[in-house]
TORPATI-455895 format. One line per field, with one value per residue: residue in three letters; y, z, x of N, C-alpha, C, O in turn. Coordinates in steps of 0.001 Angstrom, whole numbers, plus 500000, padded with zeros to 6 digits. Atoms other than C-alpha are relative to their C-alpha. Layout:
N
res: ala  ...
n.Y: Y  ...
n.Z: Z  ...
n.X: X  ...
ca.Y: Y  ...
ca.Z: Z  ...
ca.X: X  ...
c.Y: Y  ...
c.Z: Z  ...
c.X: X  ...
o.Y: Y  ...
o.Z: Z  ...
o.X: X  ...
% end
This chain:
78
res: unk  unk  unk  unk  unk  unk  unk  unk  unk  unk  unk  unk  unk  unk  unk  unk  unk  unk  unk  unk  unk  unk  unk  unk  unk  unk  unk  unk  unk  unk  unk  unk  unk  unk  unk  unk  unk  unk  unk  unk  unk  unk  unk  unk  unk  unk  unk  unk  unk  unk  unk  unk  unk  unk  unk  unk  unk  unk  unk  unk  unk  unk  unk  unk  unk  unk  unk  unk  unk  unk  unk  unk  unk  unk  unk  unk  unk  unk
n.Y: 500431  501187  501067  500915  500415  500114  500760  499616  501007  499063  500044  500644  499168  498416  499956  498682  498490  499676  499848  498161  498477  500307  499809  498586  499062  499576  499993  501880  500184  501265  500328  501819  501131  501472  501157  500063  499178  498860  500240  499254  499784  498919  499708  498528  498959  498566  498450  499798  499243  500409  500854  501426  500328  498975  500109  500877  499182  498583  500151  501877  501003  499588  500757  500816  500980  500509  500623  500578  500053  500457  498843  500279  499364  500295  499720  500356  500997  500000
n.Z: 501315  500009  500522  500655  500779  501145  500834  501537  502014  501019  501228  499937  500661  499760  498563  499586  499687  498903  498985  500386  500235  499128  498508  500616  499448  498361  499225  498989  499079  500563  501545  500269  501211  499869  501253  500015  501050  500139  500408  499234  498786  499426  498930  499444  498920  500461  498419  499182  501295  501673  500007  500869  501240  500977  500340  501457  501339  500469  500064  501112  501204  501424  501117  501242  500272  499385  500158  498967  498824  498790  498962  499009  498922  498610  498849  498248  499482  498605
n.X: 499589  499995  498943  500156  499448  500676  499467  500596  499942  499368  500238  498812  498776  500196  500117  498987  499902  500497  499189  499631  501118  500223  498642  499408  500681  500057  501086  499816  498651  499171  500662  499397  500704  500532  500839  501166  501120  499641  498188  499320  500926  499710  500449  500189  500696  500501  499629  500777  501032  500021  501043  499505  500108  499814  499145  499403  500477  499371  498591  499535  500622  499640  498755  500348  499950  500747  501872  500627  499261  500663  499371  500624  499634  499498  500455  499285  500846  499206
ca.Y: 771961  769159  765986  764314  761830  762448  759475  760402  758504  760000  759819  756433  757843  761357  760123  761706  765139  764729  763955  767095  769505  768054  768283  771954  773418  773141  771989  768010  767546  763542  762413  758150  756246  753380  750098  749523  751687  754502  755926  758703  759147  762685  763757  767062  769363  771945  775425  775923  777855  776560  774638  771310  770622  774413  774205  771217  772511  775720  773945  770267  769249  771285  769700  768514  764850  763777  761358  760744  761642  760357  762622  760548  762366  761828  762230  762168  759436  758870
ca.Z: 099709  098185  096737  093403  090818  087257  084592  080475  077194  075133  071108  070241  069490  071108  074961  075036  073887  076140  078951  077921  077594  080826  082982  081149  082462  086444  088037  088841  091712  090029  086574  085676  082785  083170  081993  081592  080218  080791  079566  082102  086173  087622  091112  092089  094358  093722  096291  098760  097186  093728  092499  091037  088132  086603  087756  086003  082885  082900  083555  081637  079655  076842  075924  072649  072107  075160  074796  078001  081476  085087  088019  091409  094597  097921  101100  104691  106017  109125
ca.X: 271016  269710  271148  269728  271223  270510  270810  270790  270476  272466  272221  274194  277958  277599  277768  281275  280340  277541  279772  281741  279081  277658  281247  282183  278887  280185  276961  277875  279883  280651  279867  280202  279174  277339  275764  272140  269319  271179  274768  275703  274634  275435  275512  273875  273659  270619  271282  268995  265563  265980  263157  264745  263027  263452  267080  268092  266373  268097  271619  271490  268700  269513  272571  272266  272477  270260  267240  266188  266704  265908  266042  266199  265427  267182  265809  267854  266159  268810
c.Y: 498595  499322  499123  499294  500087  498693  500864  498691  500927  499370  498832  500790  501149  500020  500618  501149  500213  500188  501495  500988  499620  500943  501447  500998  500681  499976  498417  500446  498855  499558  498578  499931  498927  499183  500090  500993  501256  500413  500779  499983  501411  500167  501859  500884  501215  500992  499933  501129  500030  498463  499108  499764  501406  500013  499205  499946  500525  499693  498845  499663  500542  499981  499313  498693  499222  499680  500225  500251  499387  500040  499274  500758  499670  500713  499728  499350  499155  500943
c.Z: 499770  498955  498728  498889  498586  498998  498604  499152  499707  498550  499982  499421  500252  501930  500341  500078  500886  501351  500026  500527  501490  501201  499531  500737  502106  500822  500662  500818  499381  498843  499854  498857  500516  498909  500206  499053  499507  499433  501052  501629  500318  501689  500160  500728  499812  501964  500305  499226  498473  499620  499009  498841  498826  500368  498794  498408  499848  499953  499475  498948  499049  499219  498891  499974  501308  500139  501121  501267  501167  501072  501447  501324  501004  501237  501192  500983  501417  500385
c.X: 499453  500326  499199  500728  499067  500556  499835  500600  500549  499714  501106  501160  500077  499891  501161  499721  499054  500485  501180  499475  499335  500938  500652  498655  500245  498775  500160  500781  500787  499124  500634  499343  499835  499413  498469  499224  500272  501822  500840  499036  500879  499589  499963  499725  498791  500262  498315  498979  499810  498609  500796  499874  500313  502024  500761  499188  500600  501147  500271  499358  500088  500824  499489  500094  499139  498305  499083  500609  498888  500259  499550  500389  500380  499190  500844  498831  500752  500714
o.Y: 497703  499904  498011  500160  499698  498532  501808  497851  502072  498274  499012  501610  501784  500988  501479  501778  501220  501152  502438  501778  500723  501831  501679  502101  501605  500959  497982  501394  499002  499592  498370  500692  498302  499362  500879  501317  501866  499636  500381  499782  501368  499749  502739  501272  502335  500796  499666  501845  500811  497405  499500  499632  501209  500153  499479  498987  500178  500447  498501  499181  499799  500417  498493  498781  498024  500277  500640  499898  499181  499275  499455  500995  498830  501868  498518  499872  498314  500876
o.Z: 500598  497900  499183  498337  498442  499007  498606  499058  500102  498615  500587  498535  499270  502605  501220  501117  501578  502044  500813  501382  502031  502023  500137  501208  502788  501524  501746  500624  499217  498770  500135  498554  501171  497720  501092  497909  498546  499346  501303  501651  499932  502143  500073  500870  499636  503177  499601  498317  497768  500198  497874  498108  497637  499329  497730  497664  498855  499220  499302  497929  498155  498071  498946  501190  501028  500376  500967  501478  501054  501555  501867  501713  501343  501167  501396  501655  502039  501468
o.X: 499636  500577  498931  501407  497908  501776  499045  501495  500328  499158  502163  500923  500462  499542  501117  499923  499204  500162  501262  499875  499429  500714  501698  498932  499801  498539  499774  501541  501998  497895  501814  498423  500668  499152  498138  499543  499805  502773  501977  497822  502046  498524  500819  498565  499269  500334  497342  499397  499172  498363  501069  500854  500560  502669  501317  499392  501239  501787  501440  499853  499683  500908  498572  500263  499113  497255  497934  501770  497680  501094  498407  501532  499547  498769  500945  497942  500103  501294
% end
């Protein structure tokens, strides 16, 4: 299984229902809001044989109100 964090822009005034529509689909394990460039960070698990970038396509980025995302990968590095 592996482990990446997604950030999104959301549309100003629409980062709630994003956070919503986000935490209603059941694919984060933890969802925050933050400061900076971004408004939301997600933590995700993709299942083992799932290719990453077509998962999180098929299960996030088509929420409505999201500008911008930024998918960082983890590596087990100890």
């Amino acid at each position: 299984m592996a482990l990446v964090f997604v950030q999104f822009r959301c549309i100003p005034g629409q980062t709630y229902e994003v956070a919503n529509a986000i935490w209603d689909r059941e694919v984060v394990s933890e969802l925050y809001s933050t400061s900076g460039d971004y408004d939301l960070i997600a933590k995700v698990y993709i299942p083992d044989g799932e290719d990453v970038g077509h998962y999180l396509s098929s299960k996030l980025f088509d929420i409505a109100g999201i500008v911008k995302t930024l998918t960082t990968m983890t590596y087990r590095a100890f």
